[in-house]
C-alpha positions in Angstrom: 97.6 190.6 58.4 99.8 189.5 55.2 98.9 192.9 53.3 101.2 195.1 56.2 103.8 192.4 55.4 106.9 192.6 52.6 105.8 190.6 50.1 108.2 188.1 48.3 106.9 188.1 44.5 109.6 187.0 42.9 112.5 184.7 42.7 116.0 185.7 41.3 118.7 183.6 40.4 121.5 182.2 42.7 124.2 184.6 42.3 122.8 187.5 40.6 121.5 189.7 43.5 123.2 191.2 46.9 121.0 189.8 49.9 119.9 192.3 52.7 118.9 188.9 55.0 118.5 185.2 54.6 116.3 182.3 55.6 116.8 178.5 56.0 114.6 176.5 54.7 113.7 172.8 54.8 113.0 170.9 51.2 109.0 171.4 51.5 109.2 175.4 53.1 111.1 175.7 49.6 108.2 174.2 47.7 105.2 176.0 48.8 103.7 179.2 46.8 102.6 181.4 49.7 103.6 181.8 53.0 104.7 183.4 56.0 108.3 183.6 56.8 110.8 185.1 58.6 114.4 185.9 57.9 117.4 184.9 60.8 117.5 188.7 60.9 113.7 188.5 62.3 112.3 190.4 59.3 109.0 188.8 58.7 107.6 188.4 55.0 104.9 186.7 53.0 106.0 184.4 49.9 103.6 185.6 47.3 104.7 183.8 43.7 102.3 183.0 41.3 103.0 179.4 41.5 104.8 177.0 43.4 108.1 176.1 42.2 111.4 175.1 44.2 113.5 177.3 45.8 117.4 176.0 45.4 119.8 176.8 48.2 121.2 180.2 46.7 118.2 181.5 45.1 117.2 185.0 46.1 113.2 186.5 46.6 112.8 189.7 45.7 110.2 191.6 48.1 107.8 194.0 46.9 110.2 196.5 48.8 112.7 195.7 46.6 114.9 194.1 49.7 116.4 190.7 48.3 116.0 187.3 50.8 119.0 184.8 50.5 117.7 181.2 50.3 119.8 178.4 52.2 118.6 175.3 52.2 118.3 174.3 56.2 119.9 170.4 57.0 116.5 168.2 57.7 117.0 163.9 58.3 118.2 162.0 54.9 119.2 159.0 54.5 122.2 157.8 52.5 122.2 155.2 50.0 125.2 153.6 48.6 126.0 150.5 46.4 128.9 148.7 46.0 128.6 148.5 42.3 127.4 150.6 39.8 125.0 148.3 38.5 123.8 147.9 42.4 123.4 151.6 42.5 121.2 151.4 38.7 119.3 148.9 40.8 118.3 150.9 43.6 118.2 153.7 41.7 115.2 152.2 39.5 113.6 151.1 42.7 113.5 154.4 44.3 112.8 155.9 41.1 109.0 153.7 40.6 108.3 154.6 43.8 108.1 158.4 42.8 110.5 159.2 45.9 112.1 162.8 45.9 116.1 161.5 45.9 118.9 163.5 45.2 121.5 162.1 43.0 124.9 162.2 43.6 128.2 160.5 41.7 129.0 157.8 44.6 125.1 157.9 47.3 121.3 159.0 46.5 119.8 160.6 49.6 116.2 160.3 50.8 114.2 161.4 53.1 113.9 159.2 56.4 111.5 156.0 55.7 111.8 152.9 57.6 109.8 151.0 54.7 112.0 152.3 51.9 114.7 151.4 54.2 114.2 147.9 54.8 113.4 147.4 51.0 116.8 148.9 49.9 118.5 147.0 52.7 117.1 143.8 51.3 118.0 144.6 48.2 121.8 145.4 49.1 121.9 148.8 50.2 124.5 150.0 52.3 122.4 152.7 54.3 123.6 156.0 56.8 121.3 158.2 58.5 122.6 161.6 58.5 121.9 165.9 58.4 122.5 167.2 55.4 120.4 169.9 53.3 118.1 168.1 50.6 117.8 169.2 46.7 116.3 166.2 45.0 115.6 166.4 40.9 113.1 167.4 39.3 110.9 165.3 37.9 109.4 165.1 34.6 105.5 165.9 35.5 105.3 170.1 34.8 105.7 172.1 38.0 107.4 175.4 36.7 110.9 175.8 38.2 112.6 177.6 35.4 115.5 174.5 34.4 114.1 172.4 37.0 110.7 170.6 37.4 109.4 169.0 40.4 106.5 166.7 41.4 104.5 166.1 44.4 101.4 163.4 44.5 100.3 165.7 47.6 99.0 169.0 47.1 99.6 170.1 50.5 102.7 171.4 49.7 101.6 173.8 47.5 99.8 176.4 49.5 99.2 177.4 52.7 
């Protein structure tokens, strides 16, 4: 079935292409290696890469066709963290962090994914905490998985192929 399908084989820097479609994609549908997509445009395709690596809201992939999918990053359930302090927001920061949680860092909130657990730990430890729909690019961590600038880790394996 996938071999009568475009194949995306290759990623291409935000801003460096002219897209012929686009597709919105969740954090983990931008981690993955291979897959079956399909554009907003209905144009199915297969993600073929090599590897895994993270797709950023921006990024283009190049199909064997030579057709160029625009990547948006699709709004998905987050929760936002604030401190009143920057010392509170080190603090919860470092708690997060030895927890190995994706979070994306911003200058005044981190946001998570939904967790009531993680929740009730950061309320207790001062948290001011919003639920809200917003698309999620979390850092990269330090572990190795090949994202040209940007390294991401997962414990689970699941996310890398399907």
């Amino acid at each position: 079935m996938h071999d009568i399908l475009p194949r995306a084989v290759r990623v291409v820097a935000a801003g460096s292409f002219t897209a012929d479609a686009e597709v919105m994609l969740d954090f983990d549908d931008r981690f993955r290696r291979r897959k079956r997509y399909e554009t907003a445009a209905g144009i199915p395709f297969v993600l073929d890469l090599v590897e895994a690596q993270v797709l950023r809201d921006g990024d283009g992939l190049m199909l064997d066709d030579g057709r160029v999918i625009l990547v948006r990053a699709a709004e998905e359930p987050l929760v936002d963290i604030r401190a009143t302090s920057a010392a509170g927001m080190i603090r919860l920061a470092w708690h997060l962090g030895n927890r190995h949680l994706p979070a994306e860092l911003q200058e005044h909130r981190i946001l998570i994914r939904e967790d009531h657990v993680i929740e009730a730990m950061l309320r207790g430890l001062g948290a001011q905490i919003t639920r809200v729909r917003a698309p999620f690019n979390p850092e990269g961590g330090a572990y190795g998985e090949h994202n040209r600038s940007t390294h991401q880790h997962h414990h689970d394996g699941d996310h890398h192929d399907d």
